[in-house]
N, CA, C and O atoms as a DFTB+ gen file, in Angstrom:
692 C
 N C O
     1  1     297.185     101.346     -36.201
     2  2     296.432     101.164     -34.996
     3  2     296.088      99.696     -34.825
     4  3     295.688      99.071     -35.807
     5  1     296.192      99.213     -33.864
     6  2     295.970      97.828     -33.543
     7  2     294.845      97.470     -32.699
     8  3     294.660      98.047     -31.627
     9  1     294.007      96.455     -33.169
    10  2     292.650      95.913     -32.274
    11  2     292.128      96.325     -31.241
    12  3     290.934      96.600     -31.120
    13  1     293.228      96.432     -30.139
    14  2     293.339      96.663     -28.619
    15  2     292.899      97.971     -28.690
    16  3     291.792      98.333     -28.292
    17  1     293.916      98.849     -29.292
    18  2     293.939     100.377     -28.678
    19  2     292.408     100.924     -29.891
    20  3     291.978     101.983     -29.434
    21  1     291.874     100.652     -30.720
    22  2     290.410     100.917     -31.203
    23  2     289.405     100.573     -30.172
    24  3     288.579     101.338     -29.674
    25  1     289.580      99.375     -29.931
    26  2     288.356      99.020     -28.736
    27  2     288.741     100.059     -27.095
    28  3     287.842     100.703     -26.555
    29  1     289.611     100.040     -26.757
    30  2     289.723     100.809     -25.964
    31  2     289.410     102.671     -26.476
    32  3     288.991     103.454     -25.624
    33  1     289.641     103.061     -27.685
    34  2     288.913     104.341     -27.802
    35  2     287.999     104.283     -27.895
    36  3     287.423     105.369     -27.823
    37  1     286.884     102.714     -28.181
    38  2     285.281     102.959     -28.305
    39  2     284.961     103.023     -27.323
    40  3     284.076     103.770     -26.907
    41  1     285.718     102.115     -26.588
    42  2     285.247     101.660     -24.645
    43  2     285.121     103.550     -23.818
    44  3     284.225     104.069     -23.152
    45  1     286.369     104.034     -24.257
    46  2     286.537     105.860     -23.071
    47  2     285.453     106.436     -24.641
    48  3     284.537     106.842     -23.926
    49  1     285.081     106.654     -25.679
    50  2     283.891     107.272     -26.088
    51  2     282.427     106.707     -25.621
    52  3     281.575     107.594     -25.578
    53  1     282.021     105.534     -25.302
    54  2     281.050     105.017     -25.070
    55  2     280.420     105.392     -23.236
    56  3     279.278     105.423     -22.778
    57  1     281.916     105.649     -22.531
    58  2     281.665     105.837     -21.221
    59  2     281.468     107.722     -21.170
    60  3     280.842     108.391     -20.347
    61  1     281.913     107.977     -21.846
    62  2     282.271     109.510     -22.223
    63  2     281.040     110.039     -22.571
    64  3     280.894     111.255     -22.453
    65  1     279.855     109.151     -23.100
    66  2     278.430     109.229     -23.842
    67  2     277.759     108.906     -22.463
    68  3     276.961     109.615     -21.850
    69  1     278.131     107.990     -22.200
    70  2     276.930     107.984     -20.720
    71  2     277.067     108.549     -20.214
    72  3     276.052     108.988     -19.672
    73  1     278.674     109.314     -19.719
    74  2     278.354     110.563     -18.471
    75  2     277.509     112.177     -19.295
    76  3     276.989     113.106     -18.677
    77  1     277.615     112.051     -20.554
    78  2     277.246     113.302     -20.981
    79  2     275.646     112.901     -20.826
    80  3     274.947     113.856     -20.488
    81  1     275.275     112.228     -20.928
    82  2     273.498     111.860     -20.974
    83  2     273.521     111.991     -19.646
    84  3     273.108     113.138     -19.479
    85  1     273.758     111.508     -18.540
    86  2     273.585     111.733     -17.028
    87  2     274.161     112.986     -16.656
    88  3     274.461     112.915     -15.465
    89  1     274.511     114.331     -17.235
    90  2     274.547     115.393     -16.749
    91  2     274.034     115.852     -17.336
    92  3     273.606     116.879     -16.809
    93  1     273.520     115.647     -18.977
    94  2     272.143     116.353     -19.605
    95  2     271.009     116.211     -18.475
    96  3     270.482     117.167     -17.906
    97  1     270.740     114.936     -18.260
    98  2     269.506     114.559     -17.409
    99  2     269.690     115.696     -15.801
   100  3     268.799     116.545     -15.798
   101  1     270.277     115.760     -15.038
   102  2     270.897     116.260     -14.015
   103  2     270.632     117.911     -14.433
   104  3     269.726     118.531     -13.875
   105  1     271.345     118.438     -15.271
   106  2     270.663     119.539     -15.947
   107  2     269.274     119.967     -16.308
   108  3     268.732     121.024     -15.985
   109  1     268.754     118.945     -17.058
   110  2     267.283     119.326     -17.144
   111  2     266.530     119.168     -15.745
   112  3     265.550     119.807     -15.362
   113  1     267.230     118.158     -15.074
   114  2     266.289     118.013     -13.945
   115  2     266.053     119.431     -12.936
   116  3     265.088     119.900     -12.332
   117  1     267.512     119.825     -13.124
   118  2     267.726     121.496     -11.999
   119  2     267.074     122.410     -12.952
   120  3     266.282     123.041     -12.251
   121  1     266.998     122.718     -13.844
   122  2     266.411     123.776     -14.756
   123  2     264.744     123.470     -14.546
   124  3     264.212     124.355     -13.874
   125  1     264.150     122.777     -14.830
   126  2     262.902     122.352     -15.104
   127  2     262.475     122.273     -13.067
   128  3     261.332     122.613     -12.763
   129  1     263.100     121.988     -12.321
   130  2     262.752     122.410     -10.670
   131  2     263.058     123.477     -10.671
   132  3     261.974     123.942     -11.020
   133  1     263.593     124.195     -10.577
   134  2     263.854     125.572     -11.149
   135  2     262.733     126.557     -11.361
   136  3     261.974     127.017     -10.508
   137  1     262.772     126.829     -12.843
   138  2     262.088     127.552     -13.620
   139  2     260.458     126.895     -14.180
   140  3     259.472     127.487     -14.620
   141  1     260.680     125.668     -13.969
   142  2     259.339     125.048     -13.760
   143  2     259.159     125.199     -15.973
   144  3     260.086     124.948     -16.744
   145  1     257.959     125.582     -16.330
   146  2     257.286     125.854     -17.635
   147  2     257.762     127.063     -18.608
   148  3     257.171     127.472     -19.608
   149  1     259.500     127.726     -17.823
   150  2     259.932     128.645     -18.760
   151  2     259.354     130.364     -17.016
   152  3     259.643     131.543     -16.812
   153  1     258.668     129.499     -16.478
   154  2     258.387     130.793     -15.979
   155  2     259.215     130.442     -14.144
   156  3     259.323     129.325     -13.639
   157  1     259.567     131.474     -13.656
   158  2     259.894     131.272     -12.363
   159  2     259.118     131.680     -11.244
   160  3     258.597     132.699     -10.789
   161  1     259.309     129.964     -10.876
   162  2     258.143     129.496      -9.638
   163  2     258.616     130.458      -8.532
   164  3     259.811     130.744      -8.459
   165  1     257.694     130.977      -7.649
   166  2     257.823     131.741      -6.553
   167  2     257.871     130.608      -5.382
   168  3     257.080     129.700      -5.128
   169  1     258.953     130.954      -4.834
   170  2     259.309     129.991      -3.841
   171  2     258.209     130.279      -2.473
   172  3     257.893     129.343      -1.740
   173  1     257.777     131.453      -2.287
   174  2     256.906     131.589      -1.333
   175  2     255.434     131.041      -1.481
   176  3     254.532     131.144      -0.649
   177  1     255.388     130.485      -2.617
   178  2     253.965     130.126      -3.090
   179  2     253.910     128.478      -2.130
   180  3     253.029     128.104      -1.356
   181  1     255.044     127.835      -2.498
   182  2     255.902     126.858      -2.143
   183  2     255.262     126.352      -0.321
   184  3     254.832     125.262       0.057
   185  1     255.377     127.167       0.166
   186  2     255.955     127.453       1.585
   187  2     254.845     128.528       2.543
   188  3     255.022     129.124       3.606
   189  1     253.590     128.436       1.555
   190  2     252.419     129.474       2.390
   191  2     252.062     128.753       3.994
   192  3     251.548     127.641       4.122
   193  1     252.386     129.491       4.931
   194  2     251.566     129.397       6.083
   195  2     249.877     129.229       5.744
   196  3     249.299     130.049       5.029
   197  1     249.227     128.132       6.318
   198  2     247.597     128.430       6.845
   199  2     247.451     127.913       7.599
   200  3     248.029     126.889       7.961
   201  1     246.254     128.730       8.273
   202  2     245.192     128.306       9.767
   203  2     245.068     126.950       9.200
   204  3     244.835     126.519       8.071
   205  1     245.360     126.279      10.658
   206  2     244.732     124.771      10.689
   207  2     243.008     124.517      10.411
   208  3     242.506     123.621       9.732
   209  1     242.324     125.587      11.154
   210  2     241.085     125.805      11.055
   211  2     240.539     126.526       9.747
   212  3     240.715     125.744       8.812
   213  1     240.252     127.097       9.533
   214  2     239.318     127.795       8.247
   215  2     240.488     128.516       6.945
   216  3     240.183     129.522       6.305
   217  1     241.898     127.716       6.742
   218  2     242.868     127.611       5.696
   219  2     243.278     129.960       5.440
   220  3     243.087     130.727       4.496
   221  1     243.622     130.072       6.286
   222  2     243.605     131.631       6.029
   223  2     245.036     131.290       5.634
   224  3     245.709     130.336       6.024
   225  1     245.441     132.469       4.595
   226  2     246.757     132.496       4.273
   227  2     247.075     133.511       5.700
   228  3     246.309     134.438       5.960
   229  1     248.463     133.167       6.695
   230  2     249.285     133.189       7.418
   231  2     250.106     134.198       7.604
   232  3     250.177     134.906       8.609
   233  1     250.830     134.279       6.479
   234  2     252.494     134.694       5.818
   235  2     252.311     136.244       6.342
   236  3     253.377     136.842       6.197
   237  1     251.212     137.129       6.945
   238  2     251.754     138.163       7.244
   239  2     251.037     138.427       8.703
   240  3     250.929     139.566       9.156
   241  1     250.468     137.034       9.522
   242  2     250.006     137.122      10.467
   243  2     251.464     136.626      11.488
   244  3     252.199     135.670      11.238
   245  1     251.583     137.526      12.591
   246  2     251.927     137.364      13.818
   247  2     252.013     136.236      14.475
   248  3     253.150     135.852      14.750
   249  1     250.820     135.388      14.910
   250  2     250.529     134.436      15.779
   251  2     249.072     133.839      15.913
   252  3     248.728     132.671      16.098
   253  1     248.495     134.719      15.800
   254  2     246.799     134.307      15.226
   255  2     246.452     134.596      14.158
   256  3     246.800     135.568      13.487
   257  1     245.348     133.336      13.773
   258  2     245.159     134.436      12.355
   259  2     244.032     135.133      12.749
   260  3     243.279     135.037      13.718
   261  1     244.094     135.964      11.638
   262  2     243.183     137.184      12.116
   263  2     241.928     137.046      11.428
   264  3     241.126     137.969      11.575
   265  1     241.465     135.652      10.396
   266  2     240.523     135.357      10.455
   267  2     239.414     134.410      11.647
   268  3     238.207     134.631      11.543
   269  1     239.770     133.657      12.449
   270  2     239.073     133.028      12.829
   271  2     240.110     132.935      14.551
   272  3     239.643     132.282      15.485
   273  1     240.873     133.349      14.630
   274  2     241.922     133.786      16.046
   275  2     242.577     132.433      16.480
   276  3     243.258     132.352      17.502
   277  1     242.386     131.606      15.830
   278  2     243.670     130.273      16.561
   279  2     245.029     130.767      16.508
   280  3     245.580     131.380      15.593
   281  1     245.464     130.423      17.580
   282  2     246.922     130.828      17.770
   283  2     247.580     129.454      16.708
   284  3     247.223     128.276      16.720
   285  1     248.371     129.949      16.061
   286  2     249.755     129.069      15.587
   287  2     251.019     129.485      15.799
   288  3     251.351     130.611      16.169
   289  1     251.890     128.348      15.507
   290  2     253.263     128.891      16.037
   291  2     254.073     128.717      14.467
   292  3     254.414     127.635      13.991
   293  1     254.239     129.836      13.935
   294  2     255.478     129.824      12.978
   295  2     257.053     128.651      13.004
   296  3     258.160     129.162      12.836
   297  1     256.967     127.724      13.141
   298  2     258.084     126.935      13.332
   299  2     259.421     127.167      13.189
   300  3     260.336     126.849      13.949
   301  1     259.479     128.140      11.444
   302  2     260.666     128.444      11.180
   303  2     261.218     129.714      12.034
   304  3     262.385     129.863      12.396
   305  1     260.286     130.472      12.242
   306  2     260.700     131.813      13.085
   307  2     260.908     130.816      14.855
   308  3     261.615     131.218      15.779
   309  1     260.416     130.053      14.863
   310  2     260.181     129.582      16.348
   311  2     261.707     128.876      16.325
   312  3     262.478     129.299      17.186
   313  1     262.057     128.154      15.694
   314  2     263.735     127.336      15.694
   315  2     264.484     128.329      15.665
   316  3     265.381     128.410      16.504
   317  1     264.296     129.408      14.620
   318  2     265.370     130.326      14.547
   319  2     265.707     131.476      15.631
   320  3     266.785     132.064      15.716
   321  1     264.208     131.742      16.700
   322  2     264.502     132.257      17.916
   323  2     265.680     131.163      18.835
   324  3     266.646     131.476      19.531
   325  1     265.205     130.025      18.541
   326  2     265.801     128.762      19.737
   327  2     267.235     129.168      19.014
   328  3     267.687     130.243      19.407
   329  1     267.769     128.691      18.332
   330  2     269.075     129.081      17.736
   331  2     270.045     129.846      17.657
   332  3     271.244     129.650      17.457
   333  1     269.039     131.333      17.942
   334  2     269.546     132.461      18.115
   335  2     269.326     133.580      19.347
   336  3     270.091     134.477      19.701
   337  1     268.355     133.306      19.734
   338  2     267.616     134.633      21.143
   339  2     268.405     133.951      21.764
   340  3     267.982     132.825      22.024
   341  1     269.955     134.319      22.308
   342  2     270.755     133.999      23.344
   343  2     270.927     134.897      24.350
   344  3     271.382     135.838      23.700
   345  1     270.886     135.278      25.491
   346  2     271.011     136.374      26.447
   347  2     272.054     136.931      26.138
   348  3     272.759     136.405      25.277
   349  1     272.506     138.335      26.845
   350  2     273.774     139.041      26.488
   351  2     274.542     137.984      28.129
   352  3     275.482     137.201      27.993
   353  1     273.943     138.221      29.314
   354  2     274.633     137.435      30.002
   355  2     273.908     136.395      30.828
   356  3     272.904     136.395      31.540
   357  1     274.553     135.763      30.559
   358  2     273.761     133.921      31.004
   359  2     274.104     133.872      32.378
   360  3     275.019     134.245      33.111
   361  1     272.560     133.012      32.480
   362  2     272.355     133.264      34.200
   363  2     273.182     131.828      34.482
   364  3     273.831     131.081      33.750
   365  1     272.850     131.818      35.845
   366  2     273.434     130.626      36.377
   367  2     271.942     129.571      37.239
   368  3     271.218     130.044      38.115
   369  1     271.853     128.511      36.826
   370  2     270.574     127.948      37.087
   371  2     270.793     127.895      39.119
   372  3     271.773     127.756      39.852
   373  1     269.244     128.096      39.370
   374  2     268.982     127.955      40.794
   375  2     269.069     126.587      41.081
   376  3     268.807     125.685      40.284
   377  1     269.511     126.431      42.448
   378  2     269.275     125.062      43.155
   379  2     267.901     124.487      43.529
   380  3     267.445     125.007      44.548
   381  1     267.325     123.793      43.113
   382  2     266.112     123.339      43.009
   383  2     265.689     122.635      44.812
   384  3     266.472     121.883      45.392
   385  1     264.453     123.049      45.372
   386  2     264.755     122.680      46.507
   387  2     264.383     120.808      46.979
   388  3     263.523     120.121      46.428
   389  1     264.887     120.559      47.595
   390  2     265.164     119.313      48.106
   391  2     263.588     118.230      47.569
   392  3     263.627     117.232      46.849
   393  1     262.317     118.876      48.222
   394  2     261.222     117.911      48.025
   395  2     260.753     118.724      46.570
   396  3     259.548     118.536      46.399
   397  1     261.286     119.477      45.597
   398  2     260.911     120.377      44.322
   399  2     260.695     119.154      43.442
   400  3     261.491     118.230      43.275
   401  1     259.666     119.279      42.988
   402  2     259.000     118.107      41.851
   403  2     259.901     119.265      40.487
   404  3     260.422     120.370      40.340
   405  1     259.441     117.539      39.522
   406  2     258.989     118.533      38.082
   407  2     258.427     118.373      37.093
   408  3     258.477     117.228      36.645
   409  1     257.798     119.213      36.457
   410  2     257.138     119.344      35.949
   411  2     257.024     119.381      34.334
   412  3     257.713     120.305      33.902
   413  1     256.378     118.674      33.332
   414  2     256.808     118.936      31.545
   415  2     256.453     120.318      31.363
   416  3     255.552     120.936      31.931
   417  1     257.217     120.699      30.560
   418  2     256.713     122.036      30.055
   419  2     256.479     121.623      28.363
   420  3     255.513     122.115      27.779
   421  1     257.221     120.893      27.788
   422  2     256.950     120.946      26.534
   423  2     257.371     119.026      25.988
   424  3     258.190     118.274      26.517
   425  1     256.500     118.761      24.857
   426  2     256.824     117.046      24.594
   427  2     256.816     117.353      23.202
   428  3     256.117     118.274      22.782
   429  1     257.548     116.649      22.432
   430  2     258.109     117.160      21.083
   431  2     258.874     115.867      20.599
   432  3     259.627     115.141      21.248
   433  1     258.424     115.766      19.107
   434  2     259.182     114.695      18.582
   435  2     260.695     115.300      17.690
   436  3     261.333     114.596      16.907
   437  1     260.964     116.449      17.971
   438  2     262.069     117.142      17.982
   439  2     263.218     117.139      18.470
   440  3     263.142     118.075      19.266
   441  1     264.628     116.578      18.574
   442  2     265.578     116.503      19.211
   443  2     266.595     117.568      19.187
   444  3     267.469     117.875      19.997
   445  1     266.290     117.994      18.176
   446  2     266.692     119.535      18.424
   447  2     265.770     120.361      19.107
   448  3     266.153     120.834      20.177
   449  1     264.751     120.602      18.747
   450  2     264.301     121.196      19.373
   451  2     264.094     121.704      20.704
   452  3     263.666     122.830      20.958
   453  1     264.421     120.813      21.551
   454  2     264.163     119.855      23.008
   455  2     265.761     120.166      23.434
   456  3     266.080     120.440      24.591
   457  1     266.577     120.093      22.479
   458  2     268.235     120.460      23.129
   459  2     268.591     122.042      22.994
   460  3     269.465     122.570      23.681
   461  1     267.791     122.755      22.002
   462  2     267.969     123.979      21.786
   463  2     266.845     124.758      23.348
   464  3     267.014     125.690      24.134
   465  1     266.048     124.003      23.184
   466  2     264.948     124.590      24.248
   467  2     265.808     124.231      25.451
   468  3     266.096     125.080      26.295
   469  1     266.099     123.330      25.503
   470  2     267.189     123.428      27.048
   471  2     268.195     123.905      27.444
   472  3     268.536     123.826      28.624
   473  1     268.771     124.408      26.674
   474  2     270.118     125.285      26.317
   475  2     269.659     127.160      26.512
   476  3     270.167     128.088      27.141
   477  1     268.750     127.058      25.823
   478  2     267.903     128.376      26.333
   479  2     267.644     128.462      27.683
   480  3     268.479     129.031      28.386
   481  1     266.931     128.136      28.037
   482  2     266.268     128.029      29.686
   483  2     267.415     128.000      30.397
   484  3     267.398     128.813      31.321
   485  1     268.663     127.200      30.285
   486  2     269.400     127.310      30.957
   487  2     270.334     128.447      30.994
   488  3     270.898     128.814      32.025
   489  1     270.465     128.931      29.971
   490  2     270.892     130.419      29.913
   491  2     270.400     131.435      30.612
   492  3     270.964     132.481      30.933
   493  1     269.309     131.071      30.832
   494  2     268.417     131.924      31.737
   495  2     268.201     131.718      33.197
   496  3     267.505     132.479      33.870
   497  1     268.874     130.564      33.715
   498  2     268.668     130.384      34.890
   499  2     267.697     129.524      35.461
   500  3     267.383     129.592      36.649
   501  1     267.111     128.551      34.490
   502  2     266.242     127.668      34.569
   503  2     266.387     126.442      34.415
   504  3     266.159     125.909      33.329
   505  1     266.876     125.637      35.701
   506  2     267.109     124.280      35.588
   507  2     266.436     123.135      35.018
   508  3     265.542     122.627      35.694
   509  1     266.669     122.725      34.076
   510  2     266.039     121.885      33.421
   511  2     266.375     120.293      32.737
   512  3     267.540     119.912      32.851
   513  1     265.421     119.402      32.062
   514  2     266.362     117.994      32.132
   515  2     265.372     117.716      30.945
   516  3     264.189     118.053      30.979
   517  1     266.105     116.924      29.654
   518  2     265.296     116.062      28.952
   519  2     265.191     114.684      29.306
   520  3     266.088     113.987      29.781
   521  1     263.600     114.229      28.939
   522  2     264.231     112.617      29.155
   523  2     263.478     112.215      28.302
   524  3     262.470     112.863      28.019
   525  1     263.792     111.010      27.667
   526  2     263.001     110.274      26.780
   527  2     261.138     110.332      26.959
   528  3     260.487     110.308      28.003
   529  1     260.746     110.397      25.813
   530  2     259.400     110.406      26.247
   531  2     258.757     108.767      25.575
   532  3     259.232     107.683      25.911
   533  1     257.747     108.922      24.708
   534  2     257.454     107.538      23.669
   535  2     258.596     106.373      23.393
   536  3     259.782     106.689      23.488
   537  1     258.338     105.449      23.160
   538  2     259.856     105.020      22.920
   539  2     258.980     104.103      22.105
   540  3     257.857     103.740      22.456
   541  1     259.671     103.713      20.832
   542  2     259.228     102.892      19.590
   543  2     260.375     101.663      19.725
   544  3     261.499     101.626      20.225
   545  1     259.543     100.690      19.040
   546  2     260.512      99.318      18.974
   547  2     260.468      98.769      17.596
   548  3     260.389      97.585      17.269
   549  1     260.523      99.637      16.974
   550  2     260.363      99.544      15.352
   551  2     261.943      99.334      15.094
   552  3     262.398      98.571      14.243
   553  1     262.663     100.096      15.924
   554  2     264.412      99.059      15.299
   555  2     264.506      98.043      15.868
   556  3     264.045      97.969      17.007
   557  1     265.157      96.886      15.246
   558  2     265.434      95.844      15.367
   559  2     266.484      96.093      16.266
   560  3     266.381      95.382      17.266
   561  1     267.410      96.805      16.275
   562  2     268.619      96.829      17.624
   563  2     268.354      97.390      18.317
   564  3     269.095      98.056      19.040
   565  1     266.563      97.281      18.359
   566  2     266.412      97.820      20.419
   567  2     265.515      99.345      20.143
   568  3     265.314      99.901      19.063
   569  1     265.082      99.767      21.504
   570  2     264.100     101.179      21.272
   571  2     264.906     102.124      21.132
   572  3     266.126     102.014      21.249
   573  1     264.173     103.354      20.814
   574  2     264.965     104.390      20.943
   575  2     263.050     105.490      20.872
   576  3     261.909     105.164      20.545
   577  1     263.708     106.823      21.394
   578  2     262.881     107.523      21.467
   579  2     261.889     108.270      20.053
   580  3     262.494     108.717      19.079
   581  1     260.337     108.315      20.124
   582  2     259.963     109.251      19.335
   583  2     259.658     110.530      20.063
   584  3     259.072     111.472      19.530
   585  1     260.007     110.520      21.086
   586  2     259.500     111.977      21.699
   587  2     260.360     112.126      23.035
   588  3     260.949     111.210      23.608
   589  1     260.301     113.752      23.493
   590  2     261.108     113.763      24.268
   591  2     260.025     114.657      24.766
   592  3     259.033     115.026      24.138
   593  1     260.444     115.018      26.276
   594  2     259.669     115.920      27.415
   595  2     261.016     116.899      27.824
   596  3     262.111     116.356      27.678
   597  1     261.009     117.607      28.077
   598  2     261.450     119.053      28.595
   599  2     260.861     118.572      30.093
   600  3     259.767     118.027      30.240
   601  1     261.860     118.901      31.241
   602  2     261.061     118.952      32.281
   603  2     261.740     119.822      32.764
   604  3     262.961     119.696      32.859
   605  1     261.006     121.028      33.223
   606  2     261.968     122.096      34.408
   607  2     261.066     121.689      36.195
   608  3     259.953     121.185      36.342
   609  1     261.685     121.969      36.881
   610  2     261.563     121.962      38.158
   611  2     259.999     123.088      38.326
   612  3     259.838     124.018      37.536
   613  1     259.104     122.827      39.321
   614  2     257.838     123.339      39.110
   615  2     257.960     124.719      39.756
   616  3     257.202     125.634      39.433
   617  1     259.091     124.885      40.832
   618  2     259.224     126.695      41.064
   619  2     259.198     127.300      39.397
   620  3     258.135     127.680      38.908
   621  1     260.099     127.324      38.855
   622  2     260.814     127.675      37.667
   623  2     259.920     127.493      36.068
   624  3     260.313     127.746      34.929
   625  1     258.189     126.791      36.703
   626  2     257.409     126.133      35.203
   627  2     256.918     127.783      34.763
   628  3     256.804     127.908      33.543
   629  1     256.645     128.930      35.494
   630  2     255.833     129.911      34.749
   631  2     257.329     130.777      33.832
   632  3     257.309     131.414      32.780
   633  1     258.045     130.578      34.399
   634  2     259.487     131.715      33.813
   635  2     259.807     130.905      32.581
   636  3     260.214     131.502      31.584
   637  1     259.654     129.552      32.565
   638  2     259.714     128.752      31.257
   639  2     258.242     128.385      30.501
   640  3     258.225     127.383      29.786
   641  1     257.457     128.896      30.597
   642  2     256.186     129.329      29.843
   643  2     256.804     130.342      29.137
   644  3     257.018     130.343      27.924
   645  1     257.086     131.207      29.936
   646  2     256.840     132.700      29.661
   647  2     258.068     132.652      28.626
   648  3     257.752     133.160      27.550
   649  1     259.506     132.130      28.676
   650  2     260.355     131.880      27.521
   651  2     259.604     131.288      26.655
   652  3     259.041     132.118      25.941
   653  1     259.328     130.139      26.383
   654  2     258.625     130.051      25.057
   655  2     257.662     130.208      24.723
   656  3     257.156     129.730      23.707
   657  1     257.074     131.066      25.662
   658  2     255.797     131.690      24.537
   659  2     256.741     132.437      23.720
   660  3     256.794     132.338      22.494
   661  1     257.574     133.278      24.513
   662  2     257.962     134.332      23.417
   663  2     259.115     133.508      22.508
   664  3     259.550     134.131      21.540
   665  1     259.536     132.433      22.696
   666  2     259.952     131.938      21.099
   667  2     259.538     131.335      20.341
   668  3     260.155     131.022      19.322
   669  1     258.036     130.890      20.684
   670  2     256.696     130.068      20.251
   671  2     256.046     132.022      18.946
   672  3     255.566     132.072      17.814
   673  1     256.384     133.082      19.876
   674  2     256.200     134.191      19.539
   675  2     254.941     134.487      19.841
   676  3     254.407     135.466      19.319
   677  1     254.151     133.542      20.893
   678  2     252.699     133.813      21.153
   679  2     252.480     135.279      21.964
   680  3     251.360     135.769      22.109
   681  1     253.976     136.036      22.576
   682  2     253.647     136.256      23.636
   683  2     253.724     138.172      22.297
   684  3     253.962     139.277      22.784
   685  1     253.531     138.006      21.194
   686  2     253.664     139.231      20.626
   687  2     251.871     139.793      20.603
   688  3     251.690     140.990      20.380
   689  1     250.849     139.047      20.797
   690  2     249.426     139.857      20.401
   691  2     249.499     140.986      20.443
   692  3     248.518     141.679      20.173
């Protein structure tokens, strides 16, 4: 064996040692998030709903809690209506009339949210428009939006209440 080809088997064992320590580490790291102290963490513990007001646990309330009655809106059930409550057949939006203002229905620092909510409504026959709302100048290449407005036309503001309450799910009491 000659000089070269020894140092080159220490060189692929030495690199061969660091990747095994960085997938030990990587390992313990997923096991120990995981299973936490040997025991397994309940992910719902994780992830409890509470009243903004007087901290009630949530997780099997509706829309109010039923300690102290503030309405909240479940977020994850609320995206996953937007995502999914699609009509069986999609309307076709009305012509808005000539002097027809409009009106916000909803302002959200959500961009999904705000594209899913418009995509809805319009399925339904409810003409509607996002437009920038806040606009930050915190990038250096210029503004861009922190918030957006939902605006439907003001014939059309109670039929788009009345959609998201019920994907807000307020409209279940």
């Amino acid at each position: 064996m000659t000089s070269d080809s020894v140092v080159g088997i220490a060189i692929i064992i030495f690199v061969a040692a660091i990747v095994a320590v960085m997938v030990g580490i990587a390992v313990w790291w997923f096991w120990t998030a995981t299973f936490g102290n040997g025991v397994r963490m309940s992910t719902s513990n994780a992830t409890v709903l509470r009243c903004s007001k007087c901290r009630y646990d949530l997780r099997a309330s509706r829309s109010r809690c039923p300690e102290c009655g503030t309405p909240f809106i479940n977020r994850r059930r609320y995206m996953r209506r937007l995502t999914s409550d699609w009509p069986v057949s999609p309307i076709e939006p009305r012509r808005p009339e000539p002097d027809e203002g409009r009106e916000i229905l909803l302002t959200t620092e959500n961009p999904t949210e705000a594209d899913f909510l418009e995509r809805q409504l319009v399925a339904r026959g409810i003409s509607c428009v996002i437009v920038p709302g806040e606009m930050s100048d915190v990038d250096p290449k210029g503004k861009f939006p922190v918030s957006f407005e939902l605006m439907v036309y003001s014939n059309d503001l109670e039929s788009a209440k009345a959609y998201l309450r019920h994907a807000q799910g307020l409209d279940e009491e």
